[in-house]
N, C-alpha and C positions, 0 to 999 in steps of 0.2 A: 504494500500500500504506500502512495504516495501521499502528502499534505503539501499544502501552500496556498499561506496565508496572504490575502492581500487587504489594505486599507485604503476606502476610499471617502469619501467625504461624508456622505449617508450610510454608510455599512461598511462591516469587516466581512469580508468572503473569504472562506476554508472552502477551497477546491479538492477533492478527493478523486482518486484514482488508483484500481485494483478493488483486492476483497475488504470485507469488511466484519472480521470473525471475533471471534472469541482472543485469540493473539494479537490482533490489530487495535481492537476497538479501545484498549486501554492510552493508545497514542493518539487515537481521535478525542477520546474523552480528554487529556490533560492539554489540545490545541484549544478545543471549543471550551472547556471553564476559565483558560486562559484568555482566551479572546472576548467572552462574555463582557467581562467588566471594563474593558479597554474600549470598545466599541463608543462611537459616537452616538448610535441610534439603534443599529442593528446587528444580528448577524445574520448571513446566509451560509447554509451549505450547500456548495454545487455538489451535485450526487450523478450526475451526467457520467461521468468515467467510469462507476462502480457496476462490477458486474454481478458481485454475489455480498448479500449482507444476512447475516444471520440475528438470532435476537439479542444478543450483546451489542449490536451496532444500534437496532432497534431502542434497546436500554441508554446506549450513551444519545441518541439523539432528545428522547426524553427527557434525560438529564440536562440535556443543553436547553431544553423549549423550557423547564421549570427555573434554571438559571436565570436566564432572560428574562423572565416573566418577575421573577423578583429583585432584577436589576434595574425593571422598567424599561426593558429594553423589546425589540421586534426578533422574532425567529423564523426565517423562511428556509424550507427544502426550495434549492434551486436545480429545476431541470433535473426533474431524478430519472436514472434507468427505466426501463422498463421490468426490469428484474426488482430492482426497490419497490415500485409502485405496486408490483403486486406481494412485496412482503409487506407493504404500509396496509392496505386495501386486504390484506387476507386480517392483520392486526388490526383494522377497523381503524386506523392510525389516521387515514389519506385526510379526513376531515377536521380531528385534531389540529396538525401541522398548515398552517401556509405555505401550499404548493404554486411556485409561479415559472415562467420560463425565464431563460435567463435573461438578463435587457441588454 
Protein backbone atom coordinates (compact mmCIF):
# COMPACT_ATOMS: atom_id res chain seq x y z
CA UNK A 1 0.00 0.00 0.00
CA UNK A 2 0.98 3.22 -0.94
CA UNK A 3 -0.16 6.99 1.02
CA UNK A 4 0.25 10.41 0.10
CA UNK A 5 -0.76 13.16 1.70
CA UNK A 6 -1.46 16.35 0.13
CA UNK A 7 -2.78 19.98 1.41
CA UNK A 8 -4.76 22.17 -0.06
CA UNK A 9 -6.44 25.14 0.85
CA UNK A 10 -10.15 23.40 1.75
CA UNK A 11 -8.99 19.95 2.44
CA UNK A 12 -6.05 17.53 3.26
CA UNK A 13 -6.35 14.47 0.63
CA UNK A 14 -4.72 10.90 1.64
CA UNK A 15 -4.55 9.23 -1.65
CA UNK A 16 -4.26 5.48 -1.27
CA UNK A 17 -3.19 2.80 -3.54
CA UNK A 18 -2.90 -1.08 -3.23
CA UNK A 19 -4.61 -3.32 -0.55
CA UNK A 20 -6.02 -2.23 2.36
CA UNK A 21 -5.87 -5.31 5.04
CA UNK A 22 -5.46 -6.13 8.29
CA UNK A 23 -1.32 -5.29 7.86
CA UNK A 24 -1.81 -2.06 6.06
CA UNK A 25 -4.77 -0.43 7.70
CA UNK A 26 -2.64 0.29 10.83
CA UNK A 27 -0.44 2.98 8.47
CA UNK A 28 -3.66 4.28 7.04
CA UNK A 29 -5.03 4.69 10.43
CA UNK A 30 -1.88 6.74 12.09
CA UNK A 31 -1.85 9.04 8.30
CA UNK A 32 -5.67 9.83 8.77
CA UNK A 33 -5.79 10.66 12.80
CA UNK A 34 -2.66 12.41 11.89
CA UNK A 35 -4.18 14.60 9.23
CA UNK A 36 -7.55 14.97 11.04
CA UNK A 37 -6.45 17.76 13.36
CA UNK A 38 -4.15 19.51 10.84
CA UNK A 39 -6.65 19.93 8.28
CA UNK A 40 -8.15 23.21 7.55
CA UNK A 41 -11.71 22.19 6.90
CA UNK A 42 -11.54 18.63 5.64
CA UNK A 43 -10.29 15.49 4.85
CA UNK A 44 -10.76 13.30 1.86
CA UNK A 45 -9.77 9.85 1.15
CA UNK A 46 -9.09 9.13 -2.44
CA UNK A 47 -9.81 5.27 -2.51
CA UNK A 48 -9.65 5.23 -6.50
CA UNK A 49 -6.34 3.10 -6.56
CA UNK A 50 -7.52 0.52 -3.88
CA UNK A 51 -8.32 -2.64 -5.00
CA UNK A 52 -9.02 -4.87 -2.13
CA UNK A 53 -10.11 -3.46 1.57
CA UNK A 54 -11.09 -5.73 4.13
CA UNK A 55 -12.98 -4.78 7.43
CA UNK A 56 -9.92 -3.20 9.39
CA UNK A 57 -9.69 -0.72 6.45
CA UNK A 58 -13.55 -0.44 6.91
CA UNK A 59 -12.76 0.08 10.86
CA UNK A 60 -9.99 2.62 10.21
CA UNK A 61 -12.12 4.68 7.91
CA UNK A 62 -14.69 4.80 10.77
CA UNK A 63 -12.30 5.94 12.99
CA UNK A 64 -11.20 8.73 10.74
CA UNK A 65 -15.23 9.80 9.94
CA UNK A 66 -15.71 9.85 14.08
CA UNK A 67 -12.32 11.85 14.33
CA UNK A 68 -13.55 14.50 12.16
CA UNK A 69 -16.65 14.79 13.33
CA UNK A 70 -15.22 15.63 16.67
CA UNK A 71 -12.78 17.94 15.32
CA UNK A 72 -15.55 19.69 13.46
CA UNK A 73 -14.10 18.84 10.62
CA UNK A 74 -15.61 17.28 6.98
CA UNK A 75 -14.91 13.57 5.92
CA UNK A 76 -15.30 12.47 2.30
CA UNK A 77 -14.45 8.90 0.48
CA UNK A 78 -13.15 10.31 -2.77
CA UNK A 79 -13.67 8.24 -5.98
CA UNK A 80 -13.67 4.93 -4.27
CA UNK A 81 -13.15 1.41 -6.24
CA UNK A 82 -15.57 -0.35 -7.37
CA UNK A 83 -14.32 -3.02 -5.14
CA UNK A 84 -14.70 -0.56 -1.86
CA UNK A 85 -18.17 0.59 -2.91
CA UNK A 86 -19.23 -2.67 -2.63
CA UNK A 87 -17.56 -3.48 0.69
CA UNK A 88 -19.16 0.01 1.83
CA UNK A 89 -22.70 -0.98 0.26
CA UNK A 90 -22.57 -4.65 1.48
CA UNK A 91 -21.46 -2.74 5.21
CA UNK A 92 -24.57 -0.46 4.73
CA UNK A 93 -21.55 2.07 5.06
CA UNK A 94 -22.13 3.97 1.39
CA UNK A 95 -24.80 6.33 3.16
CA UNK A 96 -22.94 6.96 6.32
CA UNK A 97 -19.79 8.32 4.60
CA UNK A 98 -19.60 11.28 1.94
CA UNK A 99 -19.07 9.70 -1.28
CA UNK A 100 -18.04 12.37 -4.03
CA UNK A 101 -15.82 12.10 -7.33
CA UNK A 102 -12.95 13.60 -7.32
CA UNK A 103 -12.81 17.49 -8.51
Amino acid sequence: MRIETTNTVDETIITIEGDIDLYSSPELRTAVLKAVPKATAGVGIHLGGVSYMDSSGVATLVEGLRSAKENGKTFALVAPSQSVMKVLELARLDSVFEVRPAR
